[in-house]
C-alpha atoms as an extended CHARMM CRD file, in Angstrom:
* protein
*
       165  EXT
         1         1  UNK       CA             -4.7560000000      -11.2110000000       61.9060000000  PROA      1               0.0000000000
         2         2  UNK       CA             -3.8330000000       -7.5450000000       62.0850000000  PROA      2               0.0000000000
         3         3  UNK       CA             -5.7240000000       -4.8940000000       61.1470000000  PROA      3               0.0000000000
         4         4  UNK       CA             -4.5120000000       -3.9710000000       58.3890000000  PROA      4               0.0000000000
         5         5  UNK       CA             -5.0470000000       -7.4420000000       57.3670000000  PROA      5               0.0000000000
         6         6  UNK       CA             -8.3260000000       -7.5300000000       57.7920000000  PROA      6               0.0000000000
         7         7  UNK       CA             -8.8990000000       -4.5800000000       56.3960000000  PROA      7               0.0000000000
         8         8  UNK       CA             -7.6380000000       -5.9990000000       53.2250000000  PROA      8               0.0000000000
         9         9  UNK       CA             -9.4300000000       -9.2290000000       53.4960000000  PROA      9               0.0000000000
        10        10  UNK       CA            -12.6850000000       -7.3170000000       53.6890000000  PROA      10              0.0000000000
        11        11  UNK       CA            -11.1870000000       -5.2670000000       50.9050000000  PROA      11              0.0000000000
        12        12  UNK       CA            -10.6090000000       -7.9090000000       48.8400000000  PROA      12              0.0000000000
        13        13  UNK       CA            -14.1180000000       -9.9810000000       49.2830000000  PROA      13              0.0000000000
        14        14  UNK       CA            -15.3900000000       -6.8600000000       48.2620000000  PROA      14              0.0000000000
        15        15  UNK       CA            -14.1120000000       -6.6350000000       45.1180000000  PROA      15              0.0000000000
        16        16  UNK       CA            -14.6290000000      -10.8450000000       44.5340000000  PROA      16              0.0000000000
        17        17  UNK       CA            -18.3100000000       -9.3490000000       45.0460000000  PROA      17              0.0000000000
        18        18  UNK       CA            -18.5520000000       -6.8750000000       42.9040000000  PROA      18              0.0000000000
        19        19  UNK       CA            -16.7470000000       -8.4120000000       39.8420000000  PROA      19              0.0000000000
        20        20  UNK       CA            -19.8360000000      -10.9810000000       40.0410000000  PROA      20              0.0000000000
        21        21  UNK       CA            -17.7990000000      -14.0990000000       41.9240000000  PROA      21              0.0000000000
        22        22  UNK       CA            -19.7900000000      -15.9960000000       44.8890000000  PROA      22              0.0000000000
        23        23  UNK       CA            -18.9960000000      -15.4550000000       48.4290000000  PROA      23              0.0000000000
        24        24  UNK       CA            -20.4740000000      -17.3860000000       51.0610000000  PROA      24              0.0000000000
        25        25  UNK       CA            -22.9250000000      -15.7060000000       53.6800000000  PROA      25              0.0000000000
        26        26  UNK       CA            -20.5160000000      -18.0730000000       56.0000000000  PROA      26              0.0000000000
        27        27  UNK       CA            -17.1780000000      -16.2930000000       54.9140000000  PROA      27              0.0000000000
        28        28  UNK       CA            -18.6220000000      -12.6600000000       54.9250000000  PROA      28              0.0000000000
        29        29  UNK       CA            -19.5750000000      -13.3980000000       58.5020000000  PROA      29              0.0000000000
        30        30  UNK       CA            -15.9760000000      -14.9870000000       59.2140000000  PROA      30              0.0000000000
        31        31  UNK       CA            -14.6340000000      -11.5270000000       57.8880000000  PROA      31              0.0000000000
        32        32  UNK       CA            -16.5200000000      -10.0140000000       60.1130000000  PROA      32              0.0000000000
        33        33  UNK       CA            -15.2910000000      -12.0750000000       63.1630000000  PROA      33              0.0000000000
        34        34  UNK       CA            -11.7920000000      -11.6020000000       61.7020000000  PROA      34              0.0000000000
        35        35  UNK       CA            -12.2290000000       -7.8140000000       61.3560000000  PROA      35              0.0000000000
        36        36  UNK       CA            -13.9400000000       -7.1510000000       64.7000000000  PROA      36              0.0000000000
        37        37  UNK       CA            -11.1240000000       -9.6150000000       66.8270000000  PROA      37              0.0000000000
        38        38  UNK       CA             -8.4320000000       -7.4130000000       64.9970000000  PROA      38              0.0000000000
        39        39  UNK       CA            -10.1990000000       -4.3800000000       66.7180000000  PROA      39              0.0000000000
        40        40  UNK       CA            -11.6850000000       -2.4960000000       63.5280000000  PROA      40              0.0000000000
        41        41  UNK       CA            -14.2370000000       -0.7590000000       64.4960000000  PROA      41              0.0000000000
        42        42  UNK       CA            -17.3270000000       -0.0320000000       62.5150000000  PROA      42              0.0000000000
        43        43  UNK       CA            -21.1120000000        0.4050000000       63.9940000000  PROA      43              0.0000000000
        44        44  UNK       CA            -22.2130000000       -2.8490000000       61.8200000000  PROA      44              0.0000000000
        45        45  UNK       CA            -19.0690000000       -4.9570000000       62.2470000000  PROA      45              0.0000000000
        46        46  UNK       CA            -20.6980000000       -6.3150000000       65.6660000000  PROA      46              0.0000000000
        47        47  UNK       CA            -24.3930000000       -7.0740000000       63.8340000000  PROA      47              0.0000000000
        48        48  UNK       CA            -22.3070000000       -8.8170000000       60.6010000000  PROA      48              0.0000000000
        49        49  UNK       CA            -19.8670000000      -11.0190000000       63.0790000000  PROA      49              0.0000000000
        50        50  UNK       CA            -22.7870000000      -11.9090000000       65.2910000000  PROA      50              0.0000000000
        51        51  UNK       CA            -25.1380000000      -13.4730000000       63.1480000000  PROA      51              0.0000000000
        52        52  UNK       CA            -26.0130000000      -17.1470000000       63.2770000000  PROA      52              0.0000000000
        53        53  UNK       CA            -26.5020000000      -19.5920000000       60.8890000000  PROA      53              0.0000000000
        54        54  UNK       CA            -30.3560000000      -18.9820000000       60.2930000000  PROA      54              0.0000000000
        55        55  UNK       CA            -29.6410000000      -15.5880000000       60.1560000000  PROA      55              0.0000000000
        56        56  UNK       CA            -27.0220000000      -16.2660000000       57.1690000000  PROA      56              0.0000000000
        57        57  UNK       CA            -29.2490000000      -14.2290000000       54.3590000000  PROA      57              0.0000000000
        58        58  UNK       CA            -28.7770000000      -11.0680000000       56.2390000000  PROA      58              0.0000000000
        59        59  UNK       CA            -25.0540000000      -10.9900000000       55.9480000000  PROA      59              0.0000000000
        60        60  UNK       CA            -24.7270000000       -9.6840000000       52.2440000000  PROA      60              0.0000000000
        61        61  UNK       CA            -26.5070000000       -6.1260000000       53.2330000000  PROA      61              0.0000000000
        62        62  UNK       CA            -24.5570000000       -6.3190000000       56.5000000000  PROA      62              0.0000000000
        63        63  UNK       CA            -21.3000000000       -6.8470000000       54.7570000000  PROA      63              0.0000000000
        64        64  UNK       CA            -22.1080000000       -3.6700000000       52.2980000000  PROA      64              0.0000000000
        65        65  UNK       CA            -23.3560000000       -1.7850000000       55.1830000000  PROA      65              0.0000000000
        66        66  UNK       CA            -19.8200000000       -2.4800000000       56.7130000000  PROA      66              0.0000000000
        67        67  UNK       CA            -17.8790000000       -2.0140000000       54.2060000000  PROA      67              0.0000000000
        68        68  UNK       CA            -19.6350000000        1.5620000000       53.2400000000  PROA      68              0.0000000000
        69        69  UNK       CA            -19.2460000000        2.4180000000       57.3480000000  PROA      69              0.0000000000
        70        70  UNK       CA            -15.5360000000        1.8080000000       56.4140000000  PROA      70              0.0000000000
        71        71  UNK       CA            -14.9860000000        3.4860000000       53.2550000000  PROA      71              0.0000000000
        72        72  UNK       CA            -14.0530000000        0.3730000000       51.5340000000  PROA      72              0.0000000000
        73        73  UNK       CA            -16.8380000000       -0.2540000000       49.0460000000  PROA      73              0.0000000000
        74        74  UNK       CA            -16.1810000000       -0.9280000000       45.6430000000  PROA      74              0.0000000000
        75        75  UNK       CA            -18.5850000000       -0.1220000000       42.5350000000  PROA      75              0.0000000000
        76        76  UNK       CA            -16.6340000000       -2.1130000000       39.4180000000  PROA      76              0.0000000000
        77        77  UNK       CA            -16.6350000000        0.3980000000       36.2780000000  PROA      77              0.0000000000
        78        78  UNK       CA            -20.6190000000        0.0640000000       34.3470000000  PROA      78              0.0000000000
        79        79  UNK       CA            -18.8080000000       -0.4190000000       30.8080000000  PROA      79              0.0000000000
        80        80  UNK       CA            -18.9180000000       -4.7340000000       31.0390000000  PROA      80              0.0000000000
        81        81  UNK       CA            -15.6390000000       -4.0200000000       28.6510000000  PROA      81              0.0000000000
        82        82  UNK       CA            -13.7310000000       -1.8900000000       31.4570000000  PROA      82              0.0000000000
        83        83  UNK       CA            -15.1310000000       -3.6440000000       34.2160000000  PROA      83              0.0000000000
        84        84  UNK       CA            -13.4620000000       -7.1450000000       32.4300000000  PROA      84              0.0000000000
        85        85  UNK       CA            -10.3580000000       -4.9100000000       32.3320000000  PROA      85              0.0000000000
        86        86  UNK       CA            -10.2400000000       -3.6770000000       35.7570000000  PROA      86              0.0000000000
        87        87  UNK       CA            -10.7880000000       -7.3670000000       37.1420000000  PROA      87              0.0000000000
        88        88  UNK       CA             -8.1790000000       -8.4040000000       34.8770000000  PROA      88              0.0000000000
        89        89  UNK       CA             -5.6950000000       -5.7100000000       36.0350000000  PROA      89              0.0000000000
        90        90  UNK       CA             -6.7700000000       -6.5800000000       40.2750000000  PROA      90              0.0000000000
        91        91  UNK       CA             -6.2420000000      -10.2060000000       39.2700000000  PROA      91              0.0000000000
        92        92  UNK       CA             -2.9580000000       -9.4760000000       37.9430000000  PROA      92              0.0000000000
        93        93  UNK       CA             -2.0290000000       -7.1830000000       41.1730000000  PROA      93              0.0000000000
        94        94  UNK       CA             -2.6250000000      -10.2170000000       43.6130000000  PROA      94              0.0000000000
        95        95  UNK       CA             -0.5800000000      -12.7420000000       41.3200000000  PROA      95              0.0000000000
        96        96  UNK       CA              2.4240000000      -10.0670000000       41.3750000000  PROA      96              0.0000000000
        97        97  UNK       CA              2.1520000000       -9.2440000000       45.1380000000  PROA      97              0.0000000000
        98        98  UNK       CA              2.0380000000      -12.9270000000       45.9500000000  PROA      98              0.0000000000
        99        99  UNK       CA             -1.6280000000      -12.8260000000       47.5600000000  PROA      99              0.0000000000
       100       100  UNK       CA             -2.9760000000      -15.2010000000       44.6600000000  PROA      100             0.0000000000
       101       101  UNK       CA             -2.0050000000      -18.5600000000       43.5350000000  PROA      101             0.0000000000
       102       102  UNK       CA             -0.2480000000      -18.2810000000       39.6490000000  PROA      102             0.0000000000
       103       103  UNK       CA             -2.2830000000      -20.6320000000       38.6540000000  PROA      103             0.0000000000
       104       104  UNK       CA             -5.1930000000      -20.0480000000       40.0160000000  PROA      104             0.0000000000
       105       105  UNK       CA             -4.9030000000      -16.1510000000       38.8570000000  PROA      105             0.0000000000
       106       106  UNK       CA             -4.2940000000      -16.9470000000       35.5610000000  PROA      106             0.0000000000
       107       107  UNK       CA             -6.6780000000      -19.4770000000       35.4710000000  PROA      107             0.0000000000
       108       108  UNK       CA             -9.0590000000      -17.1370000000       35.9980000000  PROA      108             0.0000000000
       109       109  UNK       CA             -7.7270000000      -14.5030000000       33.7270000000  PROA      109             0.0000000000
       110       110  UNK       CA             -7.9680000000      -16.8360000000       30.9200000000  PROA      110             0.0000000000
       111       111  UNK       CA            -11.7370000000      -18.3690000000       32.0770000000  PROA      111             0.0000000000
       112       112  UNK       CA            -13.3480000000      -15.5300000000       32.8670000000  PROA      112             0.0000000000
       113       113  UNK       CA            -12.0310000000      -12.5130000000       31.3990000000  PROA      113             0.0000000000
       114       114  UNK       CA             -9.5850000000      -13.1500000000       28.0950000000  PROA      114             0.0000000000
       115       115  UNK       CA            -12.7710000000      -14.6740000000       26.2440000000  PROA      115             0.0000000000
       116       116  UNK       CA            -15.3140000000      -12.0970000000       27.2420000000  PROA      116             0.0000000000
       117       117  UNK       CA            -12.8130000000       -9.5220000000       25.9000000000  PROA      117             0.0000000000
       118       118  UNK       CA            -11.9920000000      -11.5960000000       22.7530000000  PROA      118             0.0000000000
       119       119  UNK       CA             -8.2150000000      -13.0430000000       23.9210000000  PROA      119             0.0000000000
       120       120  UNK       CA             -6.5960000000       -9.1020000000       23.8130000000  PROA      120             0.0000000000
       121       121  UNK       CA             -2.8060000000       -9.6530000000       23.1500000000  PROA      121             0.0000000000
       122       122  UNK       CA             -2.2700000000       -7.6210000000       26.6490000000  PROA      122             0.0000000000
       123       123  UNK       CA             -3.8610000000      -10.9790000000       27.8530000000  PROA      123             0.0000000000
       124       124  UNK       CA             -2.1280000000      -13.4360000000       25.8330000000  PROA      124             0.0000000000
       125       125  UNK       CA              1.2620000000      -13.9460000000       27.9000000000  PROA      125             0.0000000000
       126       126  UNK       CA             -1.0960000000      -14.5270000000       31.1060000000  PROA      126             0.0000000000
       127       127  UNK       CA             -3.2190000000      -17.1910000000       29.1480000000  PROA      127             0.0000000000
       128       128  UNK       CA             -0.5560000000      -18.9950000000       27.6950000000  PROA      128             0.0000000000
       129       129  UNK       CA              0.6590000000      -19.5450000000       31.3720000000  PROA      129             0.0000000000
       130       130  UNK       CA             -2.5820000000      -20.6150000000       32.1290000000  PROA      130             0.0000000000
       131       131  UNK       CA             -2.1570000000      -23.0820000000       29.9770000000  PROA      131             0.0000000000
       132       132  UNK       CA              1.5000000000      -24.4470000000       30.8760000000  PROA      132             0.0000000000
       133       133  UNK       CA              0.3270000000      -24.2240000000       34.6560000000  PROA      133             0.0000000000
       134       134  UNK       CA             -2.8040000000      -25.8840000000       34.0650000000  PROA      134             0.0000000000
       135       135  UNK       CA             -0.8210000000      -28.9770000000       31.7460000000  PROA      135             0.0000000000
       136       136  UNK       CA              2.3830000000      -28.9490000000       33.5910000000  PROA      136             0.0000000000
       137       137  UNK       CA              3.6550000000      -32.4660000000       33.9960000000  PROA      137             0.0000000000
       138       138  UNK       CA              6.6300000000      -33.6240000000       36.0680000000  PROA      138             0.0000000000
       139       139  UNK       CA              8.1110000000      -34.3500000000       33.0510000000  PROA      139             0.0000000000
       140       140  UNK       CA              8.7980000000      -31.3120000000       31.7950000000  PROA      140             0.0000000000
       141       141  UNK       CA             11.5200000000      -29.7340000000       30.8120000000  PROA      141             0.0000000000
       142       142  UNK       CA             10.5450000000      -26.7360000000       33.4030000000  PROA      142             0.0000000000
       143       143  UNK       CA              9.6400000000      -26.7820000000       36.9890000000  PROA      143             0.0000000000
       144       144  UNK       CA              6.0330000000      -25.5170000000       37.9820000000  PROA      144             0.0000000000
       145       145  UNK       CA              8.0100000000      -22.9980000000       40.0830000000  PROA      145             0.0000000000
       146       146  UNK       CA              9.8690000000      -22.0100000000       36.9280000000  PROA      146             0.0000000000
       147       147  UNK       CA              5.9590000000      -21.6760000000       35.4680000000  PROA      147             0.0000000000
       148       148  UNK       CA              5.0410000000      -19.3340000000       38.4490000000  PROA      148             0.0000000000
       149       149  UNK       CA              7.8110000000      -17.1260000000       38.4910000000  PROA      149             0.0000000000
       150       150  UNK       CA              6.9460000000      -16.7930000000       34.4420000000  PROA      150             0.0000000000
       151       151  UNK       CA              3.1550000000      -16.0720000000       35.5730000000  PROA      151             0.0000000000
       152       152  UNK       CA              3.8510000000      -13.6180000000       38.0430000000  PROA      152             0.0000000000
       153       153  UNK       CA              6.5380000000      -11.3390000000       35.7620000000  PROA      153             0.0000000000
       154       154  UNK       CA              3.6930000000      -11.4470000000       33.0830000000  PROA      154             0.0000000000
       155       155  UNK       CA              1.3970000000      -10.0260000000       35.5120000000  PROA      155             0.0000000000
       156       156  UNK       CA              3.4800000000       -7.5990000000       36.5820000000  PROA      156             0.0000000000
       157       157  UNK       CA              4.0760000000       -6.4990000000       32.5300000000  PROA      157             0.0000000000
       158       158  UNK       CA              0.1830000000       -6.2390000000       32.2150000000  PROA      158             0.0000000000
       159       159  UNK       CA              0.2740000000       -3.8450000000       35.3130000000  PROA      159             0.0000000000
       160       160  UNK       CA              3.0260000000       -1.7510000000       34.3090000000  PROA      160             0.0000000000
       161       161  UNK       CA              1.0630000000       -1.1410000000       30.7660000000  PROA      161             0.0000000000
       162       162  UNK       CA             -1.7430000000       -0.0880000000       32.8130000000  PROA      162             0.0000000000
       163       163  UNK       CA             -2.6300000000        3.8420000000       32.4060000000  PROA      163             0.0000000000
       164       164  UNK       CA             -2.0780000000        5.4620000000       35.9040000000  PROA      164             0.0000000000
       165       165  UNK       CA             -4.8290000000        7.4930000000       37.2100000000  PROA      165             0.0000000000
């Protein structure tokens, strides 16, 4: 793993974190192995990829006490309405950019964020591949690839209707 790499991996835990999903103590630690082999360098990197398995609860703080050392920590907007949207739109980013299964993206799009928000129509083309993914059949008419490709240009529509800050 690279730096940059990890950099991103921690990156994007921390935003799996913040928009509420669970993270293992065990895979904030691994992160931290990751990160320090890759030769980032932060004063709490050494404490997070050092601790051992009784010492497990302490990773959490030691992972935000990283990621602040590194200027990667990420605070979700307080409005549970934009904070939907924003998880929606870095959802959408890691389907287009190929660092997120289609279907599991989208599956997630249309579990954990289209209902909260009441099934928006900016949504609606990433839910209804949620649903072809999620049914697909080798039967069908269209390959799952087919499916994915579909999943990953609606994405990429939902980004491009974002409003650029």
């Amino acid at each position: 793993m690279t730096h940059d790499e990890a950099l991103k991996q921690l990156s994007r835990i921390a935003r799996e974190r913040a928009f509420g999903m669970h993270v293992g103590s065990d895979r904030l630690i691994q992160a931290g192995v990751d990160a320090l082999i890759a030769e980032v360098e932060a004063p709490s990197l050494p404490m997070l990829a050092g601790l051992l398995r009784s010492e497990e609860p302490e990773a959490p703080a030691l992972f935000d006490q990283v990621l602040e050392e590194l200027g990667l920590a990420f605070h979700p907007p307080a409005d549970p309405r934009a904070a939907k949207w924003a998880m929606a739109h870095w959802i959408a980013g890691q389907i287009a950019d190929g660092s997120l299964d289609p279907a599991t993206g989208t599956h997630l799009i249309w579990a954990d964020i289209a209902y909260e928000l009441g099934y928006p129509g900016d949504l609606e083309p990433l839910v209804q591949c949620a649903h072809s993914l999620d049914g697909w059949e080798e039967n069908w008419d269209v390959s799952r690839e087919q499916l994915n490709q579909e999943a990953v240009a609606a994405a990429r529509q939902l980004l491009s209707k974002r409003p650029q800050h």
